[in-house]
N, C-alpha and C positions, 0 to 999 in steps of 0.2 A: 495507587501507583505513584511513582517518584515525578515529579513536576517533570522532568525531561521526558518522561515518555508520556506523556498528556496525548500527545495524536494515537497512539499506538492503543491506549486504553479500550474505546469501545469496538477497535478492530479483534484484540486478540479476547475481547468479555463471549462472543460468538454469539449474542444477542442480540444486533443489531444489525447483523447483515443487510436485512431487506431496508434498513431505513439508514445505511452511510449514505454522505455525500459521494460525489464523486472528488469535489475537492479536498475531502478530508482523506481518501485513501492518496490523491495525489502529494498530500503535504507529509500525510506517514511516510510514505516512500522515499521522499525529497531529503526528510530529516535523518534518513538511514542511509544517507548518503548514494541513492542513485539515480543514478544519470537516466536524460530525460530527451526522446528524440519523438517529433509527432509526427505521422503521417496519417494526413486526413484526422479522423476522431480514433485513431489509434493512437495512444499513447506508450511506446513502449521504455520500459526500462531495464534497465545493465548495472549490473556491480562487476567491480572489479573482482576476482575472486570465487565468483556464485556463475557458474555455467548456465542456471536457468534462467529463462528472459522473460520480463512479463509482459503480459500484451493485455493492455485493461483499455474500454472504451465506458462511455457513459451512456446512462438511459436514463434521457433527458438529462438531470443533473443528479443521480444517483447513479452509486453505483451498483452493475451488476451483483447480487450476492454471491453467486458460483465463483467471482473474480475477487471480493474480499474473504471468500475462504481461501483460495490460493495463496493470497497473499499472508494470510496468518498462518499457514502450513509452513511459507516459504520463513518467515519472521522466526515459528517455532525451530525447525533444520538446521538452522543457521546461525540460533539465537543471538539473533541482532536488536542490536535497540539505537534508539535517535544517536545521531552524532552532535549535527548541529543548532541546538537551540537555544 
């Protein structure tokens, strides 16, 4: 993968769901440019442009896999890659 999208690599590989961080799906999202609102240990995020909203929490410090599959659905729909890195 191209150095910009380094966060995004082992989210969209689909091999590593059970073993992402939770801050590494937060930093892929971050770099895709979305916006970031917490309530409690929901983390949710908004793009401008993208009607779907994501709602990801952490278990412990991983993240849910049912929640980085989402997230690589939404990545593939969209196809979005980092903006800012």
């Amino acid at each position: 993968m191209k150095k910009k999208n380094k966060h995004l690599g082992p989210i969209m590989s689909g091999k590593q769901d059970k073993n992402t961080l939770f801050a590494e799906l937060c930093r892929a999202l971050e770099t895709m440019g979305f916006d970031l609102r917490v309530n409690g240990s929901h983390h949710i995020y908004t793009k401008e442009g993208i009607p779907e909203i994501l709602n990801v929490q952490p278990d412990d410090n991983m993240a849910k896999p049912y929640q980085v599959k989402q997230v690589r659905e939404l990545i593939k729909k969209y196809n979005l890659e980092a903006e800012n890195e």
